[in-house]
SERORO-938435 format. One record per atom (N, C-alpha, C): x, y, z. Coordinates in pm, whole numbers, padded with zeros to 5 digits, always signed. Example, Ala and Ser with C-alpha at 12.3 -4.5 7.8 and 13.67 -1.06 7.14 Angstrom:
residues 2
+01319-00569+00780/+01230-00450+00780/+01320-00330+00780/+01285-00225+00708/+01367-00106+00714/+01290+00003+00787/
end
This chain:
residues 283
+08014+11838+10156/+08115+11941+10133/+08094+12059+10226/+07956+12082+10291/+07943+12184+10358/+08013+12160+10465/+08003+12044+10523/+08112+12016+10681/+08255+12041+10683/+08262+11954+10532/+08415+11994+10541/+08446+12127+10536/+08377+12240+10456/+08393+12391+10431/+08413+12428+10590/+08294+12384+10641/+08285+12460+10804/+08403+12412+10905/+08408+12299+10870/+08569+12246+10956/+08701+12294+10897/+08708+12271+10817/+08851+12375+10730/+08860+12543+10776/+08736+12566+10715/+08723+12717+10727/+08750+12803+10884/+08782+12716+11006/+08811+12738+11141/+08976+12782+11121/+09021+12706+11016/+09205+12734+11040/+09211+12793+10897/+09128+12889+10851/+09185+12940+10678/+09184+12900+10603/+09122+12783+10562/+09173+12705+10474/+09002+12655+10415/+09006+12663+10256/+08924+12602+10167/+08903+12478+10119/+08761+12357+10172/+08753+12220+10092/+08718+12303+09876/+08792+12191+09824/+08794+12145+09673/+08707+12045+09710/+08618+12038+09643/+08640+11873+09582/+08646+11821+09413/+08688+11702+09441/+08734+11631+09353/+08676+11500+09284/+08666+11513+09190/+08629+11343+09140/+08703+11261+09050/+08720+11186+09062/+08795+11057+08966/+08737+10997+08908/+08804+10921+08831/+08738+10829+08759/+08852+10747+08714/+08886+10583+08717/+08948+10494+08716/+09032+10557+08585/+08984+10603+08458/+09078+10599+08346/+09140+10788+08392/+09177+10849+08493/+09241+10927+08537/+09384+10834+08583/+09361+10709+08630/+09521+10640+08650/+09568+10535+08528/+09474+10554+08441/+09531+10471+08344/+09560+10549+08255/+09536+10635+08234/+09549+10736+08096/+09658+10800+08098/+09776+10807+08065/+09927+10889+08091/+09868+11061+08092/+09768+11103+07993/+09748+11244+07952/+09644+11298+08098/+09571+11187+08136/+09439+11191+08239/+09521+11223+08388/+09638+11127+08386/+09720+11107+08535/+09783+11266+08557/+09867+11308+08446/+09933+11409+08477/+09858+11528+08525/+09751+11515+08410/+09641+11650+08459/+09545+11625+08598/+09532+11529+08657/+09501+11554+08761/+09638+11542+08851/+09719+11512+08859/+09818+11546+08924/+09840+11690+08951/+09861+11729+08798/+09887+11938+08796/+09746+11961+08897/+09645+11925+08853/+09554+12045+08932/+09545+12012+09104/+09567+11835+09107/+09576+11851+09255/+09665+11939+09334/+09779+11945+09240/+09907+12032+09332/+09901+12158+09302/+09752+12230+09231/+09756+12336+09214/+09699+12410+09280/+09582+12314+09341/+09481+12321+09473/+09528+12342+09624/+09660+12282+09625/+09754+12267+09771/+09789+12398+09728/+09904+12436+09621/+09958+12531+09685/+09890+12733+09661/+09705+12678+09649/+09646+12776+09682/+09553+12770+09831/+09573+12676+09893/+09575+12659+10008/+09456+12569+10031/+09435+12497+09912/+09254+12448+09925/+09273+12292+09921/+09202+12211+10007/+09216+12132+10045/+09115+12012+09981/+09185+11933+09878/+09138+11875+09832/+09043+11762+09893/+08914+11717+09825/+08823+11636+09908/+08769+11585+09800/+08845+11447+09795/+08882+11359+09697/+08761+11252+09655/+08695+11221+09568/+08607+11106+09619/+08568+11069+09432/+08541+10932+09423/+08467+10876+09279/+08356+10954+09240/+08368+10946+09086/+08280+11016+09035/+08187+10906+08950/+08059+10925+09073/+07990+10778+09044/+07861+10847+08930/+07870+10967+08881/+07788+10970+08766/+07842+10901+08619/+07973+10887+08620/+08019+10790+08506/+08066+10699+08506/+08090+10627+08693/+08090+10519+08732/+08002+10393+08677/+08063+10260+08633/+07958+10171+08622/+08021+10055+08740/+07945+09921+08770/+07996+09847+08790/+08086+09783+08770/+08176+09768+08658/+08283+09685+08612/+08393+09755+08625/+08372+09941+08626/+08542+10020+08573/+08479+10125+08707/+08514+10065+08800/+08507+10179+08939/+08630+10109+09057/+08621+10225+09132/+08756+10191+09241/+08702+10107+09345/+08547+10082+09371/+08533+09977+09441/+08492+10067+09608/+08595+10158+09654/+08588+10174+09787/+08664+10323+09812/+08667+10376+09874/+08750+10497+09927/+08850+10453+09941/+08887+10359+10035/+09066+10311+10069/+09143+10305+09950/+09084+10245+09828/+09149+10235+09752/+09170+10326+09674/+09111+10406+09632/+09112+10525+09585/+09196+10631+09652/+09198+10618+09790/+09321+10695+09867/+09439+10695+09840/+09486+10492+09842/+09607+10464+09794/+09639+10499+09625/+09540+10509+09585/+09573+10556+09428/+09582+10718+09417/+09534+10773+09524/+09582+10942+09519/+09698+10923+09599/+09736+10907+09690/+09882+10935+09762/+09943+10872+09662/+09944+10784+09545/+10083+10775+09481/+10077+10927+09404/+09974+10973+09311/+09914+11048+09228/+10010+11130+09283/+10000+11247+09425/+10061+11365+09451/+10183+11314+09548/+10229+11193+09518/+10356+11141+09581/+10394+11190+09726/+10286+11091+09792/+10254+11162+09918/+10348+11081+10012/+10389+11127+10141/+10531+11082+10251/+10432+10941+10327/+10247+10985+10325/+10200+10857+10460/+10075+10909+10405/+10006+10776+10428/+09892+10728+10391/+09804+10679+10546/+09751+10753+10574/+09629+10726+10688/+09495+10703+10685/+09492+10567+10716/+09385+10543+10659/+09265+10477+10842/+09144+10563+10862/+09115+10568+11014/+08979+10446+10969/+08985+10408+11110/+08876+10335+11113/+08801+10339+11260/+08745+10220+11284/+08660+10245+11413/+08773+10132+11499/+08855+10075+11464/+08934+09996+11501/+09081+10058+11533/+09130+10007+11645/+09263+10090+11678/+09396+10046+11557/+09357+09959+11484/+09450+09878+11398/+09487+09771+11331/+09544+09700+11295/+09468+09564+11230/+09560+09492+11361/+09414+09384+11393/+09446+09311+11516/+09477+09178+11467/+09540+09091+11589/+09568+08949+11558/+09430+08834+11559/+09356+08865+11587/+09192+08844+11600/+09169+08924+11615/+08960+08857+11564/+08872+08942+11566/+08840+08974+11734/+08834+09103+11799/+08836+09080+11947/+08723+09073+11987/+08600+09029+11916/+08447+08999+11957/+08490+08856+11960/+08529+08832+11956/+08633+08632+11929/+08684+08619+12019/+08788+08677+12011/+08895+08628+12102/+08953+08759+12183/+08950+08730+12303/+08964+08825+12425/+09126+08854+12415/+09187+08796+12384/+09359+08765+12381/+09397+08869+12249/+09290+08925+12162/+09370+08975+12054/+09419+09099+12052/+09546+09127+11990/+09613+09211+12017/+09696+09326+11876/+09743+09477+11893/+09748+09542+11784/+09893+09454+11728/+09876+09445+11555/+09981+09417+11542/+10061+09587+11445/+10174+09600+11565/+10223+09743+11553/+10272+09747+11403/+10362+09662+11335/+10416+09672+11172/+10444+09569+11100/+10361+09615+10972/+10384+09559+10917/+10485+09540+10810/+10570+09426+10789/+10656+09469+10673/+10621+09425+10523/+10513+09312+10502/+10553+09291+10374/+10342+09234+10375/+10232+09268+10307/+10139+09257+10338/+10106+09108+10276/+10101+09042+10314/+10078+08827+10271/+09948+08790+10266/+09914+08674+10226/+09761+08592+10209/+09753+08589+10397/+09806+08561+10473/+09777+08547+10629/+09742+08644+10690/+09795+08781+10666/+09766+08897+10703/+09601+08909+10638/+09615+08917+10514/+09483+08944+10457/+09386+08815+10496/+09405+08736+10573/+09300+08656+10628/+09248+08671+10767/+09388+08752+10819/+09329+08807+10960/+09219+08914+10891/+09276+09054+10855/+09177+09132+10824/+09034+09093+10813/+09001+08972+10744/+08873+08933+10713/+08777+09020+10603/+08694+09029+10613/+08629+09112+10504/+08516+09160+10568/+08486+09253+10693/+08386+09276+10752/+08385+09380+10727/+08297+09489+10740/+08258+09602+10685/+08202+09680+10794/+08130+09821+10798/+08096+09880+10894/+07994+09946+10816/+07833+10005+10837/+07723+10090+10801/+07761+10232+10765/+07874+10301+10849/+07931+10391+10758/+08032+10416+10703/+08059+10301+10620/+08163+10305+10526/+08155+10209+10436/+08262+10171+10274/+08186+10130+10210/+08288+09969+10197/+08416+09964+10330/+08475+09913+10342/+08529+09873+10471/+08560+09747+10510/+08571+09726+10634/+08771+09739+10641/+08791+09665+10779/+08996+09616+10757/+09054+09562+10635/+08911+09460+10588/+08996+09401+10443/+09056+09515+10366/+08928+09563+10309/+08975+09711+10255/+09094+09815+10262/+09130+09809+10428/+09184+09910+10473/+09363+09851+10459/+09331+09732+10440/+09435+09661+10475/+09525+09655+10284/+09399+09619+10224/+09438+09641+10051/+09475+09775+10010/+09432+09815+10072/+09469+10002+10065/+09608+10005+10046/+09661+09976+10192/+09786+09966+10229/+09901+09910+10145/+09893+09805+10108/+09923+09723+10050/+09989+09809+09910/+09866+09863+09835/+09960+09945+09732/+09950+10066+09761/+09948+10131+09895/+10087+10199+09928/+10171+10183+09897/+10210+10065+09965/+10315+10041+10031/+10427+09978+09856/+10302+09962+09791/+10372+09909+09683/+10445+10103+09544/+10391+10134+09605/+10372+10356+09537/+10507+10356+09652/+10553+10287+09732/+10679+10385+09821/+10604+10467+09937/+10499+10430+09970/+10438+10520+10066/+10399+10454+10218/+10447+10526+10310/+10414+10423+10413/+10259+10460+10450/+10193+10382+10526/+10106+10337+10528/+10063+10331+10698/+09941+10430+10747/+09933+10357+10899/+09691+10368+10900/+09720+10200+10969/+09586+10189+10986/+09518+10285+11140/+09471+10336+11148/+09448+10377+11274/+09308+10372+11318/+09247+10386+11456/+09126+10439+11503/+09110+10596+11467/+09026+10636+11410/+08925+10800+11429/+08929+10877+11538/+08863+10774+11630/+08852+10842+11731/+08982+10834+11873/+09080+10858+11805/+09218+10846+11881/+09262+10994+11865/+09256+11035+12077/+09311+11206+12016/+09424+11216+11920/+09395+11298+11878/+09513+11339+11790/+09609+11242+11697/+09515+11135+11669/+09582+11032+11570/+09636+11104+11443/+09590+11180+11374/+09686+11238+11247/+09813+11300+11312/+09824+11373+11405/+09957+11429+11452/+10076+11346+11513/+10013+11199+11534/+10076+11097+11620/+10125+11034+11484/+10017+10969+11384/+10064+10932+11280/+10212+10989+11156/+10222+11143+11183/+10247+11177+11119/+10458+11195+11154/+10394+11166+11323/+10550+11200+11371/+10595+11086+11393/+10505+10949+11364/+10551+10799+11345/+10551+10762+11553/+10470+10810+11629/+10439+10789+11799/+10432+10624+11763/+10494+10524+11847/+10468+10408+11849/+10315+10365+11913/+10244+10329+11860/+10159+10273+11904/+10025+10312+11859/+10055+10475+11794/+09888+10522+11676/+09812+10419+11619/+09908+10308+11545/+09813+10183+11514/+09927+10110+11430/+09838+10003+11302/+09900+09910+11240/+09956+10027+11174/+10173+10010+11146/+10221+10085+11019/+10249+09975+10935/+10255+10030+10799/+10284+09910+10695/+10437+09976+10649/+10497+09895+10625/+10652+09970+10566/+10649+09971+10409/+10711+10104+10354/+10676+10142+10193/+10783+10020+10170/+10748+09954+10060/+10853+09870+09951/+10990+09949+09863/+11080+09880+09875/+11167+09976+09800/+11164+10018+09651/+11079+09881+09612/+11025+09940+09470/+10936+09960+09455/+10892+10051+09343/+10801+10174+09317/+10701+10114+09201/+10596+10123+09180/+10522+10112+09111/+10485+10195+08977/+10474+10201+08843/+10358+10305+08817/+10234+10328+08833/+10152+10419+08822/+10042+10430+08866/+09951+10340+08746/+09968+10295+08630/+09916+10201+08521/+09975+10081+08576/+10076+10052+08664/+10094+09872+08673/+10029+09878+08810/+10009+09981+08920/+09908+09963+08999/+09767+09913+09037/+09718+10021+08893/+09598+09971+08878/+09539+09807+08793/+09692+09833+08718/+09656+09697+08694/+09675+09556+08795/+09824+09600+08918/+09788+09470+08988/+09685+09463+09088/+09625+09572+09096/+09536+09553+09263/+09400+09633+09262/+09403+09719+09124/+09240+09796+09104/+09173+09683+09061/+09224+09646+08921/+09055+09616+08833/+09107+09428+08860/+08958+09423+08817/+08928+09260+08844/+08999+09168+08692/+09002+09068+08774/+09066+09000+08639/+08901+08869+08611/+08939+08863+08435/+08820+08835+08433/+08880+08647+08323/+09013+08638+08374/+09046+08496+08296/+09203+08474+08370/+09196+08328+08318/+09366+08313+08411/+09433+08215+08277/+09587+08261+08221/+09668+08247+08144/+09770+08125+08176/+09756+08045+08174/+09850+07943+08286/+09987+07934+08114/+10111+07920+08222/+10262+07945+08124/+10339+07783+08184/+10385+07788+08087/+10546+07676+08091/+10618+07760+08207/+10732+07666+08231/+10824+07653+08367/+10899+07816+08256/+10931+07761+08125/+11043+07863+08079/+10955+07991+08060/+10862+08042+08017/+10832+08119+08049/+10757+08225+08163/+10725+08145+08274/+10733+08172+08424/+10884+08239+08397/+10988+08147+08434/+11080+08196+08423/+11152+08363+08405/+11107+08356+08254/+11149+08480+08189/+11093+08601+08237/+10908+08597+08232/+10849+08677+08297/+10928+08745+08430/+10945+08649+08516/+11011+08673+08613/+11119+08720+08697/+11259+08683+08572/+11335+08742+08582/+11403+08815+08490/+11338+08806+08344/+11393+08896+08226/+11289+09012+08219/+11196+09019+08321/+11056+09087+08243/+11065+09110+08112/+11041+09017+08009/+10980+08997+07923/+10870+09019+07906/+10810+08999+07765/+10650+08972+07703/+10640+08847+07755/+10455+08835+07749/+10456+08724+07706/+10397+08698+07580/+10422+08554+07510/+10421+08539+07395/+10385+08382+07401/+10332+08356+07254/+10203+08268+07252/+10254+08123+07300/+10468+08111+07292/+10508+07999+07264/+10487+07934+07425/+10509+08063+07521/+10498+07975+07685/+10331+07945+07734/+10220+07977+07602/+10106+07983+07688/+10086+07769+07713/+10000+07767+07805/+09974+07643+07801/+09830+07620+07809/+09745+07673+07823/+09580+07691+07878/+09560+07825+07919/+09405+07850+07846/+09343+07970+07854/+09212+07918+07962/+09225+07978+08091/+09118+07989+08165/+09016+08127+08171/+08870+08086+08127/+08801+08213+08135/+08751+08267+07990/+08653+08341+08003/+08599+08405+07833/+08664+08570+07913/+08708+08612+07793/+08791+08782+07847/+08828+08841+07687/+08827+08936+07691/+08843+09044+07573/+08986+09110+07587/+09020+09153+07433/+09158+09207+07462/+09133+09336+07571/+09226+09358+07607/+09293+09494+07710/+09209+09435+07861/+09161+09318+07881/+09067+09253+07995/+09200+09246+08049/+09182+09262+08218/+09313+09225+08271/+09276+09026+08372/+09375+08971+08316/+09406+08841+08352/+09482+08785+08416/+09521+08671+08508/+09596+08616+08622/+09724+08545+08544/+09812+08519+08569/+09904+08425+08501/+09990+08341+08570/+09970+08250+08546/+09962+08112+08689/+10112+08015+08607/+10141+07948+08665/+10255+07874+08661/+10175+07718+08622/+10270+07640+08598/+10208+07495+08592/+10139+07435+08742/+10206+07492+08831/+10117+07435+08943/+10022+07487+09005/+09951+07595+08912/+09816+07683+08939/+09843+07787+09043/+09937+07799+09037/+09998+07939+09148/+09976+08073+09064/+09922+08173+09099/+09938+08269+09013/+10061+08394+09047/+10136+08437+08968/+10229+08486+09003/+10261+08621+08905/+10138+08633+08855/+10160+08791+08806/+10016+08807+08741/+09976+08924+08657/+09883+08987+08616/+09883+09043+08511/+09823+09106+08425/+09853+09212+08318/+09725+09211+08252/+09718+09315+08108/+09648+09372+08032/+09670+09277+07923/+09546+09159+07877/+09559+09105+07730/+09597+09161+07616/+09645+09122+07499/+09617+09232+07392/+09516+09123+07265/+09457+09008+07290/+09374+08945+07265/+09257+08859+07288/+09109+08828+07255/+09085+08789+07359/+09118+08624+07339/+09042+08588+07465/+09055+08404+07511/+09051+08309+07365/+08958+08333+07279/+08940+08243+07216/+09054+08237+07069/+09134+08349+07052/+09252+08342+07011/+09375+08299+07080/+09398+08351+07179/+09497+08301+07274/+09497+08174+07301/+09403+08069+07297/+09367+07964+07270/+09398+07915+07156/+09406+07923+07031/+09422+07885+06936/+09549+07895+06921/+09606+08007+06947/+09806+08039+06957/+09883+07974+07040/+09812+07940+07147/+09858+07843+07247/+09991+07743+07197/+10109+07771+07259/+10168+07664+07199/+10327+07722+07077/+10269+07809+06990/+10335+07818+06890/+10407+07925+06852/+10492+07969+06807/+10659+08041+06801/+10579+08156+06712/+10677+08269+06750/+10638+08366+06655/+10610+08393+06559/+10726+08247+06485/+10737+08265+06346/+10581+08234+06268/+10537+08190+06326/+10441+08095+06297/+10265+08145+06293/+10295+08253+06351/+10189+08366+06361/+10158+08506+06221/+10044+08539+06269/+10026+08620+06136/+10050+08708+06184/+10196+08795+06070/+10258+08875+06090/+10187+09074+06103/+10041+09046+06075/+09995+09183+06063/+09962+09208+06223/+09952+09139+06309/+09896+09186+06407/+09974+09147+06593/+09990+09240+06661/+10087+09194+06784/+10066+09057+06804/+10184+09026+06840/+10211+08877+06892/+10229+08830+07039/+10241+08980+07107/+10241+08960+07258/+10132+08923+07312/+10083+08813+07364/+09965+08804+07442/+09955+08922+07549/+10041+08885+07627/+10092+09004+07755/+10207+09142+07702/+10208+09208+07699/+10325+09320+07682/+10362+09316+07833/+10506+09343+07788/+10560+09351+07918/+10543+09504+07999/+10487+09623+07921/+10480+09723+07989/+10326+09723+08060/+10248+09606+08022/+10097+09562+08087/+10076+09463+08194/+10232+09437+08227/+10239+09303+08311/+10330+09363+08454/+10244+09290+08568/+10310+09356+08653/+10343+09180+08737/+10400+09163+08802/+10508+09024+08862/+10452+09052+09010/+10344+08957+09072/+10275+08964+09208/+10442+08891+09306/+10375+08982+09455/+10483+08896+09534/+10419+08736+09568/
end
């Protein structure tokens, strides 16, 4: 914090810092209030310096990386671009310690399993995330409405280039036209899923295009041991997974319900396996 003080403090301006903690985007009461104070920090001129708060961090309920945590603050203060720098000019078409031929790819429009296989998953000593990272970042940006550009650090004046959209600053990702909340965010792309829900054709279906619940009659197989509010995969008959969400039971009930109509269930307790306000529909 002292660097940043001494680098800020050249143009007037005061580092904040800040800490998070994963149930700040899940919590409706947690989101707003750090929302208010981030935008209370801007418009006293202090410059927030954002980072996890790994004293109540554990392994299982943390953001994993900075990138991601970025893309979960630019939705937070509903930010215009998301810059995210690296030691790399951008996400390339190869790795160029590989292949001499590889080249920036300038935009992106829609982020796919191919893209995320170029990225790879390599990492760098000072940082806690490599392109994969930088590239998932993006991704729910782009899914928050926010565009998204990968860049090199050490590119003069890359934030000012980034910001006026200069062709060639680095990889841009294009924002999606639909918007996310910051609770179906974290549920499709923060936390880990720890079981997979496989459904009938008709309820694929519905999910899909009624957003509906889901409910016990489309389950077909419970993959995985997982606890209610555990977030889980939900796969089609041909093991495709095609959405996500928040249980509201765990595996070894959902298992047992497998199969059978509402009516047919005990009426004291939810019947939604999935709620539809816990379920978010992957591209």
């Amino acid at each position: 914090m002292r660097v940043w003080d001494d680098a800020l403090g050249r143009y007037g301006l005061v580092g904040g810092q800040v800490l998070l903690a994963p149930l700040d985007f899940v919590d409706r009461k947690h989101y707003l209030h750090a929302r208010q104070t981030l935008g209370r920090l801007l418009d006293l001129r202090v410059v927030p310096v954002v980072n996890e708060n790994d004293a109540i961090a554990d392994d299982e309920v943390r953001f994993g990386d900075n990138d991601r945590l970025a893309a979960l603050v630019a939705h937070l203060v509903g930010a215009n671009l998301l810059v995210l720098l690296t030691d790399a000019p951008g996400l390339l078409t190869a790795d160029p310690r590989l292949d001499g031929d590889a080249s920036l790819i300038d935009e992106i429009v829609e982020v796919d399993q191919a893209l995320e296989a170029v990225a790879g998953r390599s990492g760098n000593p000072r940082g806690s995330g490599g392109m994969a990272s930088k590239l998932a970042a993006a991704k729910i940006a782009a899914w928050s409405g926010v565009r998204a550009v990968i860049a090199a650090a050490d590119r003069p004046g890359v934030l000012h280039d980034a910001v006026a959209g200069v062709p060639g600053v680095g990889t841009v990702i294009r924002p999606r036209d639909r918007r996310l909340s910051a609770r179906k965010l974290w549920i499709a792309f923060a936390v880990g899923a720890s079981g997979t829900v496989v459904v009938d054709d008709g309820a694929r279906s519905a999910l899909i295009n009624r957003a509906t619940s889901l409910l016990p009659a489309g389950v077909v197989a419970v993959e995985g041991s997982f606890d209610a509010e555990d977030a889980v995969e939900i796969a089609g008959l041909d093991g495709r997974v095609f959405a996500k969400g928040l249980v509201r039971h765990p595996a070894a009930r959902i298992k047992e319900w497998a199969g059978l109509r509402t009516s047919a269930l005990p009426p004291e307790v939810p019947h939604e396996v999935v709620h539809r306000d816990d379920l978010v529909v992957l591209p």
